[in-house]
C-alpha positions in Angstrom: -21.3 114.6 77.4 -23.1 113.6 74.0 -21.3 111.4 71.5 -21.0 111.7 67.9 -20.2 108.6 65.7 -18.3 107.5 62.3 -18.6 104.2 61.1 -16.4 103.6 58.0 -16.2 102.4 55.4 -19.9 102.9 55.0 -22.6 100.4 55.4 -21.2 98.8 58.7 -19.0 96.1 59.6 -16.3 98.3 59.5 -14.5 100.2 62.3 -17.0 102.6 64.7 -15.4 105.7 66.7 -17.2 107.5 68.8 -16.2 111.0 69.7 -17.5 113.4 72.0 -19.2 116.2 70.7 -16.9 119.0 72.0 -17.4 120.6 68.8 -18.3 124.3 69.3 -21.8 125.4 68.5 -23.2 122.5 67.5 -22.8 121.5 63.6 -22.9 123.7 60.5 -25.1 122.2 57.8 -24.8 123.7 54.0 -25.7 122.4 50.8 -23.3 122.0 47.6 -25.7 122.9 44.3 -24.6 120.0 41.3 -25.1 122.2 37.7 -24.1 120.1 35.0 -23.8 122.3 31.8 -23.8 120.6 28.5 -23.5 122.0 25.4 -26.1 120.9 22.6 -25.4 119.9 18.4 -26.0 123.5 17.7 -23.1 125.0 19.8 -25.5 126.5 22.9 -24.9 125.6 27.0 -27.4 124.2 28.7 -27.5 123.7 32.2 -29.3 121.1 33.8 -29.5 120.7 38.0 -29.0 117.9 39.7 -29.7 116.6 43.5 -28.4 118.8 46.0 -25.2 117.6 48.7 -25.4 118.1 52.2 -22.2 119.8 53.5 -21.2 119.7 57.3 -18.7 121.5 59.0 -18.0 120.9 62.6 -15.2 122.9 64.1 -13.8 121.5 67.2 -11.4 123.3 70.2 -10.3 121.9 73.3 -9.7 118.0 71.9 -6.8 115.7 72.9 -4.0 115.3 70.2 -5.3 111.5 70.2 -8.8 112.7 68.9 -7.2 115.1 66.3 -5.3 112.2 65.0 -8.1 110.1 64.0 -9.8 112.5 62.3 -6.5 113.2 60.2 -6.0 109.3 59.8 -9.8 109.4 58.4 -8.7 111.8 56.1 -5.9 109.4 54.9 -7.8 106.8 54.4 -10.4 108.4 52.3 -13.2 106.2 52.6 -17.1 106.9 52.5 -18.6 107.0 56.0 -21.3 107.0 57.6 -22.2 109.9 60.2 -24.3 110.1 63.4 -24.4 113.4 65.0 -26.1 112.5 67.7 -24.6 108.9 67.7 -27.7 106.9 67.2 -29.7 108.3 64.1 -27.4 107.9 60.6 -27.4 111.6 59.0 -25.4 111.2 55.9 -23.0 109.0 54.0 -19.5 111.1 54.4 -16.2 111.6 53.2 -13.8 114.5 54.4 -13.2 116.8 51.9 -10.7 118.6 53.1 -7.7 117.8 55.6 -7.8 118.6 59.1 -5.5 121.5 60.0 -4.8 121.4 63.7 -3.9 124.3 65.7 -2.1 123.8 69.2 -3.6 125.8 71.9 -2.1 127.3 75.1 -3.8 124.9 77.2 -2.6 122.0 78.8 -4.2 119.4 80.2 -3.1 115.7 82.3 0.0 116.5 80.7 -1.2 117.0 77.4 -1.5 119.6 74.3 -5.1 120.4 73.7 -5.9 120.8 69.9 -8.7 122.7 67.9 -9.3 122.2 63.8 -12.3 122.1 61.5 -13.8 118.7 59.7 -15.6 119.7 56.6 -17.6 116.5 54.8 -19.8 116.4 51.9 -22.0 113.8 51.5 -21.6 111.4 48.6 
């Protein structure tokens, strides 16, 4: 099986997990549009764009209660980090955005509960 990767905090020399990429249908990729409005000396809005964000969302079923625990402990550390999909070539700089809700599934496996939740990033 293929390996995804998270290095954080971002820009190496921190702490690399590598997870298998039991995440169903691949990756979902979006992009987050950045309008700032502003308004002028004479009272009107103007709106001016800036870069576009990637946004990922990778939803994941079948995964040990070990593997859903990182990804909730990455959430509670809040840190930038950097993202390999395919585990070799960096895609984005990361953060989770939102927390990792888990959801217990009926099977049960080497004597454990198997686990499936979405990770949504933005990249930053």
């Amino acid at each position: 099986m293929a390996l995804g990767k998270i290095i954080y905090p971002s820009g190496g020399g921190g702490t690399t997990y590598n997870f298998p990429k039991n995440y169903d249908f691949g990756h979902k990729l979006s992009y987050v549009d950045l309008d700032a409005m502003e308004r002028a000396l004479d009272g009107s809005l103007r709106g001016y764009l800036r870069p576009r964000k990637k946004a990922y969302e990778l939803t994941f079923s079948n995964v040990t209660k070990a593997q859903f625990d990182v990804f909730r402990g990455l959430w509670d550390v809040q840190s930038d980090m950097d993202l390999y999909l395919d585990g070799t070539t960096k895609d984005a700089t990361v953060m989770i955005v939102e927390s990792p809700e888990g959801e217990s599934q009926e099977a049960f496996v080497s004597g454990s509960y198997m686990y499936s939740f979405t990770l949504k990033l933005e990249e930053v």
